[in-house]
N, C-alpha and C positions, 0 to 999 in steps of 0.2 A: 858473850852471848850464852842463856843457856843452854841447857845439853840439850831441847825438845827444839829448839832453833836448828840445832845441828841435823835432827834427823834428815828432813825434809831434803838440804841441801846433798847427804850423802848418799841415799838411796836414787837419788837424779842420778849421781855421778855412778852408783853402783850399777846402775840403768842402761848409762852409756855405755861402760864399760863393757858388759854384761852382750851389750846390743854387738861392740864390735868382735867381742871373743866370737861370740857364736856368727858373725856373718865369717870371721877367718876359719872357724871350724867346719862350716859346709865347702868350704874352698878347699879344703884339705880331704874331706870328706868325700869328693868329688871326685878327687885321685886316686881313691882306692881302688885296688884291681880285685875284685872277689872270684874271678877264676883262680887268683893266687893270694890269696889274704896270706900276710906273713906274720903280722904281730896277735897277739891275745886281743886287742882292741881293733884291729880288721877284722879279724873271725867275729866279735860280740859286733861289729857294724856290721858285715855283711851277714851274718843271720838273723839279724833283727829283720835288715832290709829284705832279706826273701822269707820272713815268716809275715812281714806286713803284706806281703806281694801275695803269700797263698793264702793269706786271708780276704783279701781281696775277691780273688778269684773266686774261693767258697763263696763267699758273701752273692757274687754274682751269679752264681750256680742257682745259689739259696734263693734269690729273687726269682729268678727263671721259674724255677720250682711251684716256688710261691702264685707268680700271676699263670702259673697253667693250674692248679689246682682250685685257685678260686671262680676260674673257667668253668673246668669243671664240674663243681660245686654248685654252679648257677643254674645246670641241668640235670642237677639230682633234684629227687624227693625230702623235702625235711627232713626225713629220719635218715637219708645215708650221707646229709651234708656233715661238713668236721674237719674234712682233710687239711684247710690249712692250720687251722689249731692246733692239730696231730703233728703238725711240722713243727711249728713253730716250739711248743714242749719238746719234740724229739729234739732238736738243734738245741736246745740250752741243757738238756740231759747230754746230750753228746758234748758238749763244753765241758761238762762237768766232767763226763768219762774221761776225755783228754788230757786235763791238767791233773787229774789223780792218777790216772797211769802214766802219765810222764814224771809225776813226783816220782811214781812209786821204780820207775827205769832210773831214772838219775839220782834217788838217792840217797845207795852207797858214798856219791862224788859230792853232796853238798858241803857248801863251806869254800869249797874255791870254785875257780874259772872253771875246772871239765864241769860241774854238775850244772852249772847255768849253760856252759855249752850243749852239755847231753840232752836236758829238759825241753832247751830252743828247737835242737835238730830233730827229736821226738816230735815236738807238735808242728814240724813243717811235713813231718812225712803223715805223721797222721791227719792234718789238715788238706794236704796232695792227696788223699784216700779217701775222706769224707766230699772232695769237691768229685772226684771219680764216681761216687756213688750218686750223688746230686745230680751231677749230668747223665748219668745212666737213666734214673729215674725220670728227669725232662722226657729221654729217648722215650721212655717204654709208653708216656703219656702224650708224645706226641700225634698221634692218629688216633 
């Protein structure tokens, strides 16, 4: 058989294989304790999984935000509509601010595990502060 015969057949199998590692890896995954993460590889699981969670949460702040501003906006004059555009610029400038001051906290530690850990825990606390302000902001625009 040529070798272009062969691919087809191995990438299936890489497929399968591939399919049962990862359903055994969320099983395991499953059991981790993150109020006690003990290995290098629970700590990098469990802050991914609570930096995915505060982004979440920003995100849902950021919407909040978002449908009260274009509220808003519906009852201004031309000239003082904008505000959600202002948002939406400010949130990808604040993206930006985060991952360059979280490089710039974590890294002395690049190269190993502390500076990917230092970087993650950086942008969960500053992501927990950015959704603090988002909901503040809701408050201030709610009446």
């Amino acid at each position: 058989m040529p070798v272009r015969g062969l691919i087809l057949p191995a990438f299936a199998l890489f497929l399968a294989v591939a399919g049962t590692a990862g359903a055994e890896e969320e099983k395991v995954k499953d059991n981790i304790d993150c109020g006690y993460p003990l290995t290098n590889a629970e700590r990098s699981f469990c802050a991914d999984k609570a930096l995915k969670e505060a982004d979440a949460r920003m995100q849902e702040a950021f919407d909040r935000l978002r449908v009260r501003l274009v509220e808003i906006d519906a009852d201004l004059p031309d000239h003082l509509k904008g505000a959600p555009a202002s948002l939406d610029e400010a949130q990808a400038a604040w993206k930006t601010y985060a991952d360059k001051d979280c490089t710039a906290y974590s890294f002395p530690f690049r190269g190993g595990t502390r500076g990917n850990e230092l970087y993650r825990n950086c942008l969960i606390v500053l992501t927990m502060k950015r959704t603090e302000d988002l909901d503040a902001t809701v408050e201030d625009y709610a009446n």
